[in-house]
RODO-2510 file (C-alpha; in nm, 4 decimals, decimal comma):
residues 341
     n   res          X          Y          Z
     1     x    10,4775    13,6696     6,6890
     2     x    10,6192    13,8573     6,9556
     3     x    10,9714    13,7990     6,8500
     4     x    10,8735    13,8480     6,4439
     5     x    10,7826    14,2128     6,5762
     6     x    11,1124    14,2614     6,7855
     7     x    11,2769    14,1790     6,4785
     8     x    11,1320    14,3746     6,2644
     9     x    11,1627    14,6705     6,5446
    10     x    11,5884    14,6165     6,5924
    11     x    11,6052    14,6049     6,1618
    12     x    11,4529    14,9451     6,1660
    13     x    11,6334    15,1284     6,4469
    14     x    11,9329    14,9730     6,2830
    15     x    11,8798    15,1048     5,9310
    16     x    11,7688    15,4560     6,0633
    17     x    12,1344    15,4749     6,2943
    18     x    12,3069    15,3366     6,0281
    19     x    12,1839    15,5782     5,7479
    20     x    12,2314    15,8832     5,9757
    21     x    12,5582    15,7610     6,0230
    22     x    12,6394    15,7496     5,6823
    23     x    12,4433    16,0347     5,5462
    24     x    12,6465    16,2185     5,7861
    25     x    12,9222    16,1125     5,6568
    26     x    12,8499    16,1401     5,2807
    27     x    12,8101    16,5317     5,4355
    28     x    13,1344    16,5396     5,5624
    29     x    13,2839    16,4076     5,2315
    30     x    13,1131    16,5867     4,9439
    31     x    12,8936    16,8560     5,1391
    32     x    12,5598    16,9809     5,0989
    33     x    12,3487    16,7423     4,9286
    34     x    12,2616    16,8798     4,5508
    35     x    12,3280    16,7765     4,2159
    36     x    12,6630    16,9199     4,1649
    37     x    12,8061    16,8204     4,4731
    38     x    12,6522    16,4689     4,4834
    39     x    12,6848    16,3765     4,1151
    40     x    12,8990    16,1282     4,1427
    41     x    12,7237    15,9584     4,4067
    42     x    12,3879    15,9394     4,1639
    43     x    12,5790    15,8394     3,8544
    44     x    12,5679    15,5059     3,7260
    45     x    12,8860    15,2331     3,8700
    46     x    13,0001    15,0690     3,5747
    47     x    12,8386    14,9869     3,2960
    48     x    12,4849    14,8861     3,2891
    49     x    12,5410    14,9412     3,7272
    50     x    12,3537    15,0927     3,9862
    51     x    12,4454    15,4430     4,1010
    52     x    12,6812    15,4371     4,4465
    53     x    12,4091    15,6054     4,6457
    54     x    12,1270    15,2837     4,5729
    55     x    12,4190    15,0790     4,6429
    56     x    12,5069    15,2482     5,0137
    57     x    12,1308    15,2048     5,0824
    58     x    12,1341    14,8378     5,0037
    59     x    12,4211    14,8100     5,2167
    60     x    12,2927    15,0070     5,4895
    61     x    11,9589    14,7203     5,4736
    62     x    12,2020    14,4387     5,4432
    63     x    12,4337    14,5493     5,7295
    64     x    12,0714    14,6677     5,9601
    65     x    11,9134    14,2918     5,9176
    66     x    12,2738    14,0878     5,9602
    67     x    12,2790    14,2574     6,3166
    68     x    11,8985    14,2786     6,3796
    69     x    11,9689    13,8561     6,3277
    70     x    12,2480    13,8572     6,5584
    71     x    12,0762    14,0152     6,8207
    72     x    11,7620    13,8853     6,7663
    73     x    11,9862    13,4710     6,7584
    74     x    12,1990    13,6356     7,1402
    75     x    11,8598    13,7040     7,3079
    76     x    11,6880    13,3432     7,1686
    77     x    11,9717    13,2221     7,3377
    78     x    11,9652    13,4061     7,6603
    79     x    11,5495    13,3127     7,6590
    80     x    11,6402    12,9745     7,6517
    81     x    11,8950    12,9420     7,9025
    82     x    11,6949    13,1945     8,1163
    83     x    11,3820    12,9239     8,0585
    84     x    11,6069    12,6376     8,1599
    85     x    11,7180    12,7516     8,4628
    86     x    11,3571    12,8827     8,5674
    87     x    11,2721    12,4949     8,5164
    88     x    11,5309    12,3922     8,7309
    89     x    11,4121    12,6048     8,9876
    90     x    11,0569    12,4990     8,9457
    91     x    11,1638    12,1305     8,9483
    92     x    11,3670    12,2048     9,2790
    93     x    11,0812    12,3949     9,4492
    94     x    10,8481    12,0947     9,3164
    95     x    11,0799    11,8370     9,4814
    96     x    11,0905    12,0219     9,7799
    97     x    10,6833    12,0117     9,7791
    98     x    10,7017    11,6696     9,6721
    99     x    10,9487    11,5848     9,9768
   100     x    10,7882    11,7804    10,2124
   101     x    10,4444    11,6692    10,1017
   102     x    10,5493    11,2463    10,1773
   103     x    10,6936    11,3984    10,5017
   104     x    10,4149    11,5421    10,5799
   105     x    10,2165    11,1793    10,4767
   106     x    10,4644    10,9641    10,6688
   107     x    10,3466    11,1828    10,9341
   108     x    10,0073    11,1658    10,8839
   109     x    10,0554    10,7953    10,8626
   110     x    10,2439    10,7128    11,1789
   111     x     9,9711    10,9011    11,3467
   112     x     9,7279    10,6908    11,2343
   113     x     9,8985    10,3718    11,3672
   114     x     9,9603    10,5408    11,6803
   115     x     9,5870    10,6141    11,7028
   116     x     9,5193    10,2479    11,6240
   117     x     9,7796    10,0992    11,8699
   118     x     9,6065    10,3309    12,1421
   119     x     9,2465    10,1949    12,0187
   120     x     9,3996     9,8517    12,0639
   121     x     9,5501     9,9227    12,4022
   122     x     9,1885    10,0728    12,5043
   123     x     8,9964     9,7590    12,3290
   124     x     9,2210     9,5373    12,5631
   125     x     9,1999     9,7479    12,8710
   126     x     8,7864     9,7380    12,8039
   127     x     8,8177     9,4131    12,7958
   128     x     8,9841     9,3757    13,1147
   129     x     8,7454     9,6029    13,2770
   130     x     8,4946     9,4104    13,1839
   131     x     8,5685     9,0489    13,3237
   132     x     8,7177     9,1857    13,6359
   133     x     8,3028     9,4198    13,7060
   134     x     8,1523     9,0502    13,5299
   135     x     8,3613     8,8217    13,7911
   136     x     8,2461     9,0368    13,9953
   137     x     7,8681     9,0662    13,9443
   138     x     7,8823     8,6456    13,8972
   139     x     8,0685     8,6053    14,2046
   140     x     7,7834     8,8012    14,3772
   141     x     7,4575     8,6244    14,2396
   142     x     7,5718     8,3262    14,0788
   143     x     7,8610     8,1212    14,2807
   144     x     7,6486     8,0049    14,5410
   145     x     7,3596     7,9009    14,3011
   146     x     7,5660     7,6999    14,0870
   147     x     7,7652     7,5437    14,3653
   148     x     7,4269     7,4351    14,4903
   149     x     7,3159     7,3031    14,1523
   150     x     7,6409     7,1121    14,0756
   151     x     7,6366     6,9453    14,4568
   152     x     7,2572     6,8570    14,4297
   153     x     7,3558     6,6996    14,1199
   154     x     7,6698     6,5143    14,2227
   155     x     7,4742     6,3875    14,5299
   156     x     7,1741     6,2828    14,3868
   157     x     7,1341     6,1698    13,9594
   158     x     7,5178     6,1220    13,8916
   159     x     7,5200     5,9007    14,2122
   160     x     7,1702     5,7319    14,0745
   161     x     7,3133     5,7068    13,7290
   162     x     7,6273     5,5206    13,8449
   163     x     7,4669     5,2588    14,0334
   164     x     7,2411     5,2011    13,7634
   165     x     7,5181     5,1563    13,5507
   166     x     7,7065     4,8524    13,7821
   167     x     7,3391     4,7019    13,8401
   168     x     7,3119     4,6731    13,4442
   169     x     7,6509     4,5201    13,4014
   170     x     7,5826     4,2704    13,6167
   171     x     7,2590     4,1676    13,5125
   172     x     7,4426     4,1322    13,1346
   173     x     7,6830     3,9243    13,2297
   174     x     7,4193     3,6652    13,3579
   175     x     7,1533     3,7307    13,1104
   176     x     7,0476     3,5615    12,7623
   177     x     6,9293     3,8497    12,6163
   178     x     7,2032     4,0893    12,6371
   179     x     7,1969     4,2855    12,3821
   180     x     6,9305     4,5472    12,4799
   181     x     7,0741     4,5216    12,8156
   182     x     7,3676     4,7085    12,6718
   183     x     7,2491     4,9248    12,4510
   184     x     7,0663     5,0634    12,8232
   185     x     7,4205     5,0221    12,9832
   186     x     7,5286     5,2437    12,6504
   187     x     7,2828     5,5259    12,6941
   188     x     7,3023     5,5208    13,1098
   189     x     7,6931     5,5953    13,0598
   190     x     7,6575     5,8340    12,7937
   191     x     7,4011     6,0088    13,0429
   192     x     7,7032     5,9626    13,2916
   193     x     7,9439     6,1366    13,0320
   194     x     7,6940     6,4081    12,9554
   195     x     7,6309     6,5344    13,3549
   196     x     8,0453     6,5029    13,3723
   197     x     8,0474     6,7698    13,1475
   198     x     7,7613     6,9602    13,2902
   199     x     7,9337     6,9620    13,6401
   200     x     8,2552     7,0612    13,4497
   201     x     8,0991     7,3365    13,3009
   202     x     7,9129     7,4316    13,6531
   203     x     8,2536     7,4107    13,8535
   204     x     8,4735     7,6043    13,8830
   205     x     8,3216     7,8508    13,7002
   206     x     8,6329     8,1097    13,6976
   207     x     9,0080     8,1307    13,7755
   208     x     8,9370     8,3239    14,1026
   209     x     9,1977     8,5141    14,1496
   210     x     9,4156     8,2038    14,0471
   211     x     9,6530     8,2015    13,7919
   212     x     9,5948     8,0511    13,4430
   213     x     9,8258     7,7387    13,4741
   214     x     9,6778     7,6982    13,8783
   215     x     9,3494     7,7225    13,7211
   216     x     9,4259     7,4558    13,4605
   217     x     9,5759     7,2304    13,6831
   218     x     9,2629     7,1991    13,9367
   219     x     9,0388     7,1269    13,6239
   220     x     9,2044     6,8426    13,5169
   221     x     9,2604     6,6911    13,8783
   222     x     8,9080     6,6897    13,9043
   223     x     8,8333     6,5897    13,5393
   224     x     9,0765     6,2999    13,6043
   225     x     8,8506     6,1442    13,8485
   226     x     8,5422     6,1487    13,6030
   227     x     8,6943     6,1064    13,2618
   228     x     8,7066     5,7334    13,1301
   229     x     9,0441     5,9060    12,8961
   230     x     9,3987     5,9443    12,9965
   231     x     9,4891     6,3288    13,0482
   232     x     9,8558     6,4474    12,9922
   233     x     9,9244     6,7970    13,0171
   234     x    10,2309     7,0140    13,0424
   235     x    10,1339     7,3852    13,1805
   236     x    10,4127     7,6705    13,1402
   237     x    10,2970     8,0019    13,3806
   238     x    10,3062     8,3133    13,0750
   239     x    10,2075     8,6580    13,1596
   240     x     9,8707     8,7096    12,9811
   241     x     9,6078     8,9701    13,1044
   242     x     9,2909     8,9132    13,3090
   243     x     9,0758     8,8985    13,0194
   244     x     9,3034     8,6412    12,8111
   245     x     9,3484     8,3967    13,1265
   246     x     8,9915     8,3858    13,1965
   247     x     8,8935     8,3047    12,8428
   248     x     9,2056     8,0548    12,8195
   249     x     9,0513     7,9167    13,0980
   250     x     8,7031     7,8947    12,9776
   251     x     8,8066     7,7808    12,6316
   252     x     8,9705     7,4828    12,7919
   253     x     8,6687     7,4224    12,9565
   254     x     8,4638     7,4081    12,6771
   255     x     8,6997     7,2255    12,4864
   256     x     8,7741     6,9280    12,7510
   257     x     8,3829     6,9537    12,7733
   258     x     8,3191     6,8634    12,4349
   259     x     8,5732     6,5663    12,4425
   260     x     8,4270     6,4084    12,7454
   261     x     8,0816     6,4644    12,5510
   262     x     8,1641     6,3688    12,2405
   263     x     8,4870     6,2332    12,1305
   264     x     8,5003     5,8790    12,3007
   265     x     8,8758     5,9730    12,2811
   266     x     9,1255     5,7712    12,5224
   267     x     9,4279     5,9854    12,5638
   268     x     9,4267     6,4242    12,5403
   269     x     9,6622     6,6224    12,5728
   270     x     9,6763     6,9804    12,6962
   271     x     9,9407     7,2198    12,6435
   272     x     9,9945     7,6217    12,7823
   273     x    10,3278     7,7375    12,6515
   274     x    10,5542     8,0430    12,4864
   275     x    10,7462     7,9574    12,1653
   276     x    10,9081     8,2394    11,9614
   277     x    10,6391     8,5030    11,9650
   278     x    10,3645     8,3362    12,0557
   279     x    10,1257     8,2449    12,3548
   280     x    10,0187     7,9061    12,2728
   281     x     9,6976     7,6811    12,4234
   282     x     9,6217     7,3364    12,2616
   283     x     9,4102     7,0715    12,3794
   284     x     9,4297     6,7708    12,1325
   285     x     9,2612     6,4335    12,1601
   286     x     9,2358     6,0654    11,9626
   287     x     8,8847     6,0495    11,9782
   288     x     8,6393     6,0073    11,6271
   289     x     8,6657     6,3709    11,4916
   290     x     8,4162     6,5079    11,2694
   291     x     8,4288     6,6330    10,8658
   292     x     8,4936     7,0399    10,9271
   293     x     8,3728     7,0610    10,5375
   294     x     8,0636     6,9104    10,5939
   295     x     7,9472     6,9835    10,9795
   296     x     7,9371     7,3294    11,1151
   297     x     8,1553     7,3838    11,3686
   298     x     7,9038     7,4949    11,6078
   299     x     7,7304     7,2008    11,5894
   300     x     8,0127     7,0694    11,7575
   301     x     8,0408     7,3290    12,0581
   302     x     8,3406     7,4628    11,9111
   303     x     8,1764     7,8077    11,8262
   304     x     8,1760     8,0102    12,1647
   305     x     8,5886     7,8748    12,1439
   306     x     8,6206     8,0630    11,8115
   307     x     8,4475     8,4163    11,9527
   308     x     8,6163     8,4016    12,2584
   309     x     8,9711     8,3302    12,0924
   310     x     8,9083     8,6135    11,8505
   311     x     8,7509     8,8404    12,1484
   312     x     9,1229     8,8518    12,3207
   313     x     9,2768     8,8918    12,0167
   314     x     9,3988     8,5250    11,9696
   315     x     9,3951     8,3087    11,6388
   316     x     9,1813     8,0105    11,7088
   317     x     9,2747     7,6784    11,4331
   318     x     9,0800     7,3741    11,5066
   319     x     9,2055     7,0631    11,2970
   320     x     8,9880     6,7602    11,2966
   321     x     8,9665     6,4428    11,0973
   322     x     8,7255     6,1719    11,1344
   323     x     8,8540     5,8297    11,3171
   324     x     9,1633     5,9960    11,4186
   325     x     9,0718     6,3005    11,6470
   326     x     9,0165     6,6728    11,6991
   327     x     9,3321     6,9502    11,7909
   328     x     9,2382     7,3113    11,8982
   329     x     9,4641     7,5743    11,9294
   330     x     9,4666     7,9049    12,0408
   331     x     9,8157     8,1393    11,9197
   332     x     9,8303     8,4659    12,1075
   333     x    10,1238     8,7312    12,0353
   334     x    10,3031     8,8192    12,2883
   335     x    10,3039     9,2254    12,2147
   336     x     9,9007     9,1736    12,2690
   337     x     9,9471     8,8768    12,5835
   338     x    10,1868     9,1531    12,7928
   339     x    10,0187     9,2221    13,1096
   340     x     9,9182     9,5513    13,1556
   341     x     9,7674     9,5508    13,5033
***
């Protein structure tokens, strides 16, 4: 609309320039406008024509809108171009939000995993914190209770329990009736296996300022002299924190617990070692297994190894099939196993 009344503007300025123009001129040429003077202007062109003067009007209307649409077509065209470069400048200054915006979220982003590698740092230093004031507390009011305990024990029922356990064999090998005889020798040993594991899980109770492979190593010389299974083990010395030694430690516990328990297994295996990226712990054993689909794992004793392995930060996989044995390892990264005592 706005441009229809531009037009419209330009056509008349242009016609009333124009016919000043020539009206000035017609003045110039045959002089003061009356009928003598301008006759021939007013007479009819030809025959059957239009007088000159109509004719100089219609040209003065022609001439007024073929430059009214010239101008009118020079400033479309300078509207346009004037629009498309405004564009490109909004497009630039919209890129340059655009790009300063994802700066500003890249930012925004990389403080955020900052924050979360400091939460981690803080979870693991907790941690620490924590099993160095518990050591300490236990080391206070429980060592010397559960010492006690586990000698009274190893003094008194396991010694009871063994001797039972030779009397019985002898009496089946000279005895008609054998067969309830040993199913008593059965449930005396298993009794035997099942205080084995209680002492192992009363002593030693913690690393004690010992390393995790020194720790490891005591615990299976003194597991070797109980345990009816052969025990190989191959112990690298990795840096790990406090927290993760001490609940290495206590997950091989547990684990070589539940063997002795539970696994009638004749040869394990234990293994601490660093491959690639990786902390690794795996006890493994022949023993009967159990169906993982079918049995919870807890009912198994394998539950407090999952919390603990996922407590330090460690991915816990226990593999187990039935009549061929159990594996459990623990795979800790190393950027989470550095030491940061």
């Amino acid at each position: 609309m706005a441009k229809i009344i531009g037009f419209c503007f330009r056509t008349f300025l242009l016609m009333t320039m124009l016919g000043a123009f020539v009206y000035g001129g017609l003045i110039l040429l045959y002089g003061e406008p009356n009928e003598k003077n301008w006759r021939p202007l007013i007479e009819e062109f030809g025959t059957g024509g239009l007088p000159i003067l109509v004719m100089i009007v219609f040209g003065i209307l022609v001439a007024s809108l073929v430059i009214s649409l010239w101008i009118t077509s020079i400033i479309v065209t300078k509207d346009f171009q004037t629009s498309r470069q405004v564009r490109k400048l909004l497009d630039i200054e919209r890129y340059k939000e655009q790009k300063a915006s994802s700066r500003t979220t890249r930012k925004s982003l990389t403080e955020v995993a900052e924050l979360i590698e400091q939460q981690r740092k803080t979870l693991h230093r907790i941690t620490n914190e924590k099993v160095e004031a518990d050591e300490t507390i236990v080391r206070q009011r429980l060592v010397e209770e559960r010492q006690r305990l586990a000698r009274e024990l190893h003094d008194s029922v396991s010694q009871q329990l063994f001797a039972a356990s030779m009397l019985l064999s002898t009496v089946t090998e000279n005895n008609e009736d054998a067969a309830i005889l040993v199913q008593i020798e059965k449930i005396v040993q298993q009794a035997q296996l099942e205080m084995r594991a209680l002492l192992l899980h009363l002593r030693p109770i913690a690393l004690q300022n010992k390393t995790l492979a020194q720790g490891l190593r005591e615990l299976i010389e003194e597991l070797q002299q109980k345990a009816s299974f052969d025990l190989h083990y191959e112990l690298a010395d990795v840096p790990l924190t406090k927290a993760q030694e001490d609940h290495l430690f206590r997950i091989a516990q547990e684990a070589l617990s539940n063997t002795l328990r539970h696994a009638k297994a004749t040869d394990v295996e234990l293994v601490l070692m660093e491959r690639a990226n990786m902390y690794i712990l795996r006890i493994q054993d022949n023993g009967v297994g159990f169906d993982s689909q079918h049995e919870k794992i807890g009912s198994y004793g394998m539950k407090n190894i999952v919390e603990r392995a996922t407590e330090i930060g460690g991915i816990c996989t226990i593999t187990s099939v039935v009549g061929q044995g159990t594996r459990i390892e623990v795979q800790i990264a190393k950027e989470t196993g550095e030491n940061h005592d």
